[in-house]
KOLMARDO-267088 format. One line per 3 residues: number of its first residue (from 1); their letters; for each residue x, y, z of N, C-alpha, C. Coordinates in steps of 0.2 Angstrom, whole numbers. Each point is the difference from the previous one (the first is absolute). Example, Ala and Ser with C-alpha at 12.3 -4.5 7.8 and 13.67 -1.06 7.14 Angstrom:
% KOLMARDO-267088
1) AS) 66,-28,39,-4,6,0,4,6,0 | -2,5,-4,4,6,1,-4,5,3
***
This chain:
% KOLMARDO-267088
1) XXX) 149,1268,147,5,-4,4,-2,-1,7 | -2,-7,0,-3,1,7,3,-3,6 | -2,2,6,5,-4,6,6,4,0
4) XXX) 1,7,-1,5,3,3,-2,3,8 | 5,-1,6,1,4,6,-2,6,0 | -4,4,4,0,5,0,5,5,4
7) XXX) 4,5,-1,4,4,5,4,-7,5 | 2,-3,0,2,-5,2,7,3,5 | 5,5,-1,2,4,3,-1,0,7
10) XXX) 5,7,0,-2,4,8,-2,6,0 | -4,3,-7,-6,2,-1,-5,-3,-2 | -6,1,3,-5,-4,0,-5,6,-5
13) XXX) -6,-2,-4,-1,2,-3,-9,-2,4 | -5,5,-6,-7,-2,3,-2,-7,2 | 3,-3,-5,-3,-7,2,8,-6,-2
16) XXX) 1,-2,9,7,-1,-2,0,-9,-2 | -5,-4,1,-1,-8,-1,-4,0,-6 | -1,6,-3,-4,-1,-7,3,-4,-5
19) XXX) -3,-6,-5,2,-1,-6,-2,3,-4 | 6,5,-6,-1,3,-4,0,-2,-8 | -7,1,-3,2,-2,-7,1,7,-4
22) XXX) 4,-3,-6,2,7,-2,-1,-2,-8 | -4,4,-3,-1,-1,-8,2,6,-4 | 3,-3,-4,3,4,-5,-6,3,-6
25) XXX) 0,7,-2,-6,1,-6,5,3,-4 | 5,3,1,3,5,-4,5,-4,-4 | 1,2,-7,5,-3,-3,5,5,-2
28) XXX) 5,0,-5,6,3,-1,-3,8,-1 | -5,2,-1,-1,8,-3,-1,4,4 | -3,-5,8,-3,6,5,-6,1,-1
31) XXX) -5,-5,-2,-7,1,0,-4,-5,-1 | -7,-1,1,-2,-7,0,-7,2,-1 | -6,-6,-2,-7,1,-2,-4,-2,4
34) XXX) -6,1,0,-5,-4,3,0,-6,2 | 0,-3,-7,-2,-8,0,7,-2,4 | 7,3,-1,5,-5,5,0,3,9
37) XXX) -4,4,2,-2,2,5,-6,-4,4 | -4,-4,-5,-6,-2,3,4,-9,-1 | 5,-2,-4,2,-6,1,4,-1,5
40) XXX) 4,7,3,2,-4,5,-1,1,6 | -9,6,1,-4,-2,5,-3,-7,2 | -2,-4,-5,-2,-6,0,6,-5,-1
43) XXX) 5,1,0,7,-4,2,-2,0,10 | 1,9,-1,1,-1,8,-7,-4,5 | -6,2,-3,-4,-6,3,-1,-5,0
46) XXX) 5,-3,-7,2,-8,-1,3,-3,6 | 6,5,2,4,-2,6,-1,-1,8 | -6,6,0,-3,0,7,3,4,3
49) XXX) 1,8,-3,4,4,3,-9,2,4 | 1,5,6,-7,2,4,0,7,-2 | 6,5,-1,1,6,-1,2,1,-7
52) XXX) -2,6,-4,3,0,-7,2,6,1 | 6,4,0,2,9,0,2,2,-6 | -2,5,-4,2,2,-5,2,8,-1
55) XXX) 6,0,1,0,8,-1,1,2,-10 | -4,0,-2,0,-1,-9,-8,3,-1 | 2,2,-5,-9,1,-3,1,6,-7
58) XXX) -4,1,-4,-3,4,-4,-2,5,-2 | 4,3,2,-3,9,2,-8,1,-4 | -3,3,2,-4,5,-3,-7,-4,-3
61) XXX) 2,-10,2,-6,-4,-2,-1,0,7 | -7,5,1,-2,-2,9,-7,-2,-1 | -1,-4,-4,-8,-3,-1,1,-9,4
64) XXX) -3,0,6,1,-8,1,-2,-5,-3 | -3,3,-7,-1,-8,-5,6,2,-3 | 5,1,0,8,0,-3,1,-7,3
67) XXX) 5,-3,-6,-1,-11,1,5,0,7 | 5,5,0,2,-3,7,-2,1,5 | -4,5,0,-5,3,5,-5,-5,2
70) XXX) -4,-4,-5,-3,-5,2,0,-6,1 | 8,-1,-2,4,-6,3,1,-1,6 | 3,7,1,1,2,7,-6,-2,5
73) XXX) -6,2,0,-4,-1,4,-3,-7,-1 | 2,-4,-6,-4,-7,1,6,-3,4 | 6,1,0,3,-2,5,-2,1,8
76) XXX) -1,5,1,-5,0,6,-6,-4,1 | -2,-1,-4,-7,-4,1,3,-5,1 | 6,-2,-3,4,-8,2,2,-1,8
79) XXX) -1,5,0,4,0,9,6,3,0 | 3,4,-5,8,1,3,-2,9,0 | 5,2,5,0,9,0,3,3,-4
82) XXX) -5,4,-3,6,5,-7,1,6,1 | 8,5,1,2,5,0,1,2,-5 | -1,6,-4,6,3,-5,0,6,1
85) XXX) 5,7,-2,2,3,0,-6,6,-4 | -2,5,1,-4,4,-4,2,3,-6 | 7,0,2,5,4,-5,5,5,0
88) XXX) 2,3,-4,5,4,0,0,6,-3 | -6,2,-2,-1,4,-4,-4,5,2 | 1,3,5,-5,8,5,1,3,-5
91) XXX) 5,4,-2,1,5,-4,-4,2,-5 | -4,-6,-1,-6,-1,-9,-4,2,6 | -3,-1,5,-6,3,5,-4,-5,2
94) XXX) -6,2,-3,-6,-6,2,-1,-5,-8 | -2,-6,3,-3,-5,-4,9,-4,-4 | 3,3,3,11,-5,0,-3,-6,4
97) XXX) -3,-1,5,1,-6,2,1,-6,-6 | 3,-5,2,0,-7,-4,-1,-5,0 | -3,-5,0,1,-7,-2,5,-3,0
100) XXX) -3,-5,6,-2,-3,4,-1,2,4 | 2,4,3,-4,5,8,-4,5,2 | -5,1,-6,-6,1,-2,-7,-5,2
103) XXX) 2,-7,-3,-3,-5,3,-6,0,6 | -6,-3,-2,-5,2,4,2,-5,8 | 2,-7,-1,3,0,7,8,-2,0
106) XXX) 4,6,-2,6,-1,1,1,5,5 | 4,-1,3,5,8,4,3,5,-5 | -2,5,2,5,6,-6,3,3,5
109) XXX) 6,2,0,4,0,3,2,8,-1 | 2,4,3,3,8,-2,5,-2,3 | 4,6,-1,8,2,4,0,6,4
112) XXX) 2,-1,5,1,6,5,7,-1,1 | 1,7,1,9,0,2,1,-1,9 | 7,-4,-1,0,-2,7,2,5,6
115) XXX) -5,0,6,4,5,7,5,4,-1 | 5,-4,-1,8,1,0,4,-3,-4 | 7,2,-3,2,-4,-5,5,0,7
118) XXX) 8,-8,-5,4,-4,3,5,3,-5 | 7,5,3,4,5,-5,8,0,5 | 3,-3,-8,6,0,0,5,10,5
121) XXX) 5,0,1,-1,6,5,6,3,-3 | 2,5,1,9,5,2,-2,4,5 | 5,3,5,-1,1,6,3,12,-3
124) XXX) -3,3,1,1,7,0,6,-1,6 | 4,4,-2,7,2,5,-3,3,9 | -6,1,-1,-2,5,6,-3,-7,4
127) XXX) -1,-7,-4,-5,-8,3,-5,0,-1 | -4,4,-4,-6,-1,-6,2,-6,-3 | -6,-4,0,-2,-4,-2,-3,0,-9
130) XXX) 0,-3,-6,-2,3,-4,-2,-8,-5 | -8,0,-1,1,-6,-4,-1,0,-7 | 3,-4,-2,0,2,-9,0,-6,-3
133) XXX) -5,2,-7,0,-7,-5,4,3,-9 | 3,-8,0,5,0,-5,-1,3,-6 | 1,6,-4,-5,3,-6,5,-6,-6
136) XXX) -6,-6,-2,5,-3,-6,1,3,-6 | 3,0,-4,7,-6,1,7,-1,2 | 0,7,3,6,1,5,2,-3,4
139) XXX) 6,-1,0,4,-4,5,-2,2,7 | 3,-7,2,-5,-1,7,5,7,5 | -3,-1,3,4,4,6,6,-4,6
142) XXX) 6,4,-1,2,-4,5,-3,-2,8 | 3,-4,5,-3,2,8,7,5,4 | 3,2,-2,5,4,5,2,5,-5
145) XXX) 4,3,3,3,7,-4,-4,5,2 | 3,5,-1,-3,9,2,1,3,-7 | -4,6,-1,-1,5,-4,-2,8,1
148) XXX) 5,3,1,-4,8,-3,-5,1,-2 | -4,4,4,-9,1,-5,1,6,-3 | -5,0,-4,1,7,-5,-7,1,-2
151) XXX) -4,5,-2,-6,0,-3,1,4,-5 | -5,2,-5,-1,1,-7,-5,7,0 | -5,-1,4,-6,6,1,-2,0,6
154) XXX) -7,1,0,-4,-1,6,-5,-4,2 | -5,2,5,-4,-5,2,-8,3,-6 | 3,5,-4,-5,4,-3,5,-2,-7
157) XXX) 3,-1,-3,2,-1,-4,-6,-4,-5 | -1,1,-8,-4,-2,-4,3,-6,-5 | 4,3,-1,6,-2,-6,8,-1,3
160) XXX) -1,-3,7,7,-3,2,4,-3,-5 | 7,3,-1,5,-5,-5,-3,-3,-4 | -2,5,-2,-5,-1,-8,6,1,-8
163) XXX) 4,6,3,5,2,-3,8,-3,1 | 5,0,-6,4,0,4,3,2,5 | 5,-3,4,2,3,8,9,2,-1
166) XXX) 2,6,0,9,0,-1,2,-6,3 | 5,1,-6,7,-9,-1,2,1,8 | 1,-5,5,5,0,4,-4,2,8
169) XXX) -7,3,-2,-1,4,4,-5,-4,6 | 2,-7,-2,-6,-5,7,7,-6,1 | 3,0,-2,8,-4,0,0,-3,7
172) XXX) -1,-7,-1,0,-5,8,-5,-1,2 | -6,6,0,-6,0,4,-5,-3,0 | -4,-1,4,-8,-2,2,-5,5,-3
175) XXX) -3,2,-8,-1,6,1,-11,-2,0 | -3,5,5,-7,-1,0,-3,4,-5 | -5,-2,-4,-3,1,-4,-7,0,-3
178) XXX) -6,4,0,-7,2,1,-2,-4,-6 | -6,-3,2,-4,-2,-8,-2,5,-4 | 0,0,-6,-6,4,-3,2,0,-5
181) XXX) -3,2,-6,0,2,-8,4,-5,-5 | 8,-1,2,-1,-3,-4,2,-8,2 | 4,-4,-4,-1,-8,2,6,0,5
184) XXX) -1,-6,4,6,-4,5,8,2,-2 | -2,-4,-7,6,-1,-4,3,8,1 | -5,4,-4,6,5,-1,3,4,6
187) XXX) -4,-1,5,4,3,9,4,-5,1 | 2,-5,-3,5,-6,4,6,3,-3 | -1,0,-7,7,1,-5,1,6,2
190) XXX) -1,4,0,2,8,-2,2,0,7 | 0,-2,7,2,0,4,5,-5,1 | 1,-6,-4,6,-3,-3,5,3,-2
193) XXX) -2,2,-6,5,3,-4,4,6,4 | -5,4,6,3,5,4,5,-4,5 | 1,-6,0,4,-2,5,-2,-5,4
196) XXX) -9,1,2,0,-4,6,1,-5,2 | -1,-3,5,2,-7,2,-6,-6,2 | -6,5,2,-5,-3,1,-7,6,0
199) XXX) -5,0,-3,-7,3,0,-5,-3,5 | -3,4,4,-4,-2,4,-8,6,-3 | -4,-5,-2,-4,6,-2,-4,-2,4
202) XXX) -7,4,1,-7,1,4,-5,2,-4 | -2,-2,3,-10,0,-1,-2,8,-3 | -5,3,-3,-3,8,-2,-6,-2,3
205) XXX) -1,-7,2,-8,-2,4,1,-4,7 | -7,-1,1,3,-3,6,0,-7,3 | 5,-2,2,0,-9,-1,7,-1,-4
208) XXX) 4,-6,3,4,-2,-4,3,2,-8 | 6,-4,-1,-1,2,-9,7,-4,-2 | -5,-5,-6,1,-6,-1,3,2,-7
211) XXX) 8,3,-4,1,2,-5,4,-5,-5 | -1,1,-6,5,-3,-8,3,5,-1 | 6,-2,2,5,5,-4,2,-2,-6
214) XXX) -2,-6,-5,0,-4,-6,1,5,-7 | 5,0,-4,3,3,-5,5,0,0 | 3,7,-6,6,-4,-5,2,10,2
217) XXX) 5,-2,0,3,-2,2,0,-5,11 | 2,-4,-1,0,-5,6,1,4,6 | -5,1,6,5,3,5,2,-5,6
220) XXX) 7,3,1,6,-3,2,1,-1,6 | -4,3,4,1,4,8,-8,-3,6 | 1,-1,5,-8,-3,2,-3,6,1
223) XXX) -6,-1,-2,-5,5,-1,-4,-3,5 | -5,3,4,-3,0,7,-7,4,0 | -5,-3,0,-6,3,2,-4,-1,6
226) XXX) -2,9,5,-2,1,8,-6,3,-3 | -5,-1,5,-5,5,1,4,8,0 | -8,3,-1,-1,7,2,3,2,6
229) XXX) 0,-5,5,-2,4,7,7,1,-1 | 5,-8,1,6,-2,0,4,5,-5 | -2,1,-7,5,8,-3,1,2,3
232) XXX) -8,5,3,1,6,2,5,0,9 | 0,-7,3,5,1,4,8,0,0 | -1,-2,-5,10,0,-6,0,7,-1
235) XXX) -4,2,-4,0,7,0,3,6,5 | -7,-1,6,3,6,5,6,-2,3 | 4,-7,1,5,-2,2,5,2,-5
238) XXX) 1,-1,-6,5,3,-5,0,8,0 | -5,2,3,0,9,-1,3,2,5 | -2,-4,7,2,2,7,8,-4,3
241) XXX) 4,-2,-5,4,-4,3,6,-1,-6 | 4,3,1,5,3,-4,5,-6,-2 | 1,-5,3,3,-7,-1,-5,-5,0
244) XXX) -4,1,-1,-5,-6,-3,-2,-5,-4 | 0,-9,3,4,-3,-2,-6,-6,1 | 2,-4,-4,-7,-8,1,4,-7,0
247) XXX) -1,-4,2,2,-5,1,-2,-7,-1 | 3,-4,-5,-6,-7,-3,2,-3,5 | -6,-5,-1,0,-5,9,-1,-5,-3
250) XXX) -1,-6,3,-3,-6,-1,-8,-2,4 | -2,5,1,-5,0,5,-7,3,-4 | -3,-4,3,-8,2,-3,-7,0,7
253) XXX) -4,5,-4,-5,-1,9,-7,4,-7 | -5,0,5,-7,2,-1,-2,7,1 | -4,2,-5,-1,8,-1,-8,-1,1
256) XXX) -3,5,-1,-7,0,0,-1,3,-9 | -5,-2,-1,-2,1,-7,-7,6,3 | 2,5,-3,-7,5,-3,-4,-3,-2
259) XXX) 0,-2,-3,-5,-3,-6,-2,-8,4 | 2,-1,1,-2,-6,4,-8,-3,1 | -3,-3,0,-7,-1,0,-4,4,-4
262) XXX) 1,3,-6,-1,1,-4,-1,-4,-7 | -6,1,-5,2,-3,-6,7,0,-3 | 2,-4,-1,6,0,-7,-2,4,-6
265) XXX) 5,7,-2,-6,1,-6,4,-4,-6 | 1,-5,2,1,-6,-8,-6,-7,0 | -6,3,7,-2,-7,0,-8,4,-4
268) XXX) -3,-6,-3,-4,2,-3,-7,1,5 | -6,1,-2,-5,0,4,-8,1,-3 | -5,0,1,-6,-5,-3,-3,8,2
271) XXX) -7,-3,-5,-5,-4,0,3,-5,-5 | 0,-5,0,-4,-7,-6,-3,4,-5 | -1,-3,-5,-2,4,-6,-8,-2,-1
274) XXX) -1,-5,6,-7,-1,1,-4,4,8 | 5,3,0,-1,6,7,0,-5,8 | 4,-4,0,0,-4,3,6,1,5
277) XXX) 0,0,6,5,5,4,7,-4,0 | 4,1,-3,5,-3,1,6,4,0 | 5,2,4,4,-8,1,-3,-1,8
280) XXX) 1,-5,3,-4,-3,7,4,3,5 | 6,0,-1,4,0,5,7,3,-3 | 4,4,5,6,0,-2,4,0,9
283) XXX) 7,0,-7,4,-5,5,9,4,-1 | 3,0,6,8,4,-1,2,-3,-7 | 4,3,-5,1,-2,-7,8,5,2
286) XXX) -1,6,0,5,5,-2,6,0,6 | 7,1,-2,5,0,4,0,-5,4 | -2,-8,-1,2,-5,2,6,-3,1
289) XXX) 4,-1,5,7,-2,0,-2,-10,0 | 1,-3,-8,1,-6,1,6,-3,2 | -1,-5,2,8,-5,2,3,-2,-6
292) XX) -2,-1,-6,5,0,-5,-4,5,-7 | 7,3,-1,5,-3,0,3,7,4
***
């Protein structure tokens, strides 16, 4: 669909008078082939787009005579720029890169996590600052109200609220809660079923922590995930601070990411399966705050 505005807004985006064409490859299942992939690279050259970006590809075909791979590159030949995506699959190692961004003259593209992330806030009783991401499918968070904090273990804790927690015994509270052993889900309920009012959990590593509390039974209560660093100052303030208490805001700001300028470890990484150095380039991918939604 071509001849859409770019960022047209009052956010402006990389390229704010670009016309965007947008082709669709995917149908009802969530997956799509070769052949409908190179048809509607050659749509898009039909149209006269100058740029082709694709974040899509086929894990673990990194050989650039892969068909889209060398669609890709006879696009180039035609004069238009081709980007794709290396992939999403680090965890399998070497030779994950995929097709299309394997391609002998396409851009392959990595992920690097961004500087800093952009993080919804609640304010410590003491004016600590604290940013946190919403662990789904829990209920969003309100922006006002206070809460009693309580915690569960420690900063050494393995098996934080892994077990039940006594009936009644977090009743109203903010309770904080370490990562480790077993799932989201079961540190959200069992902190549920003890009373709480909301779960803020933290990192066992360092960097952010982007949680699912997803399961059956449903939890009910906003569940909350901080960094390492930001537990462990819940922590010494819950230890040190006999009325200690958080406060949801409506306010959000910028944190420094650890990890920052580092690979993504979900992005994939080369050689080509023809030992051909790819991926060319990489680019901020992780904890990007989009404008929608």
């Amino acid at each position: 669909m071509a001849g859409i505005a770019a960022a047209g807004g009052p956010v402006k985006g990389v390229a704010p008078e670009a016309s965007l064409g947008v082709y669709r490859v995917f149908g009802c299942a969530g997956s799509t082939q070769a052949d409908i992939m190179v048809q509607a690279m050659e749509r898009a050259l039909a149209d006269g787009m100058d740029v082709l970006n694709m974040s899509i590809g086929s894990a673990f075909n990194s050989w650039p005579e892969y068909p889209t791979a060398v669609a890709s590159s006879n696009l180039v030949d035609a004069g238009m720029v081709v980007a794709a995506s290396i992939g999403n699959s680090g965890s399998g190692g070497v030779w994950a890169a995929g097709a299309p961004g394997v391609g002998e003259k396409v851009i392959g593209v990595a992920n690097f996590m961004n500087s800093h992330v952009y993080l919804n806030e609640f304010v410590l009783s003491d004016g600590t600052k604290v940013g946190y991401q919403v662990a789904s499918p829990s209920p969003t968070p309100p922006t006002s109200g206070s809460l009693p904090l309580a915690k569960t273990g420690t900063t050494t804790s393995a098996a934080d609220a892994c077990a039940a927690l006594p009936a009644n015994s977090l009743t109203g509270k903010a309770v904080l809660i370490r990562r480790g052993t077993c799932a989201f889900h079961t540190k959200a309920i069992n902190a549920q079923n003890a009373g709480a009012s909301a779960v803020i959990l933290y990192n066992n590593a360092v960097g952010p922590l982007a949680a699912s509390v997803a399961g059956t039974p449903a939890v009910t209560i906003p569940v909350v995930g901080v960094s390492d660093a930001l537990g462990k100052t819940i922590d010494a303030f819950i230890a040190g601070t006999p009325s200690a208490s958080m406060t949801w805001t409506a306010g959000a700001g910028s944190y420094l990411n650890p990890t920052g300028n580092l690979l993504d470890t979900s992005s994939s990484y080369g050689l080509a399966a023809d030992l051909s150095l790819k991926p060319d380039l990489g680019a901020p991918g992780g904890l990007i705050r989009a404008a929608y939604p």
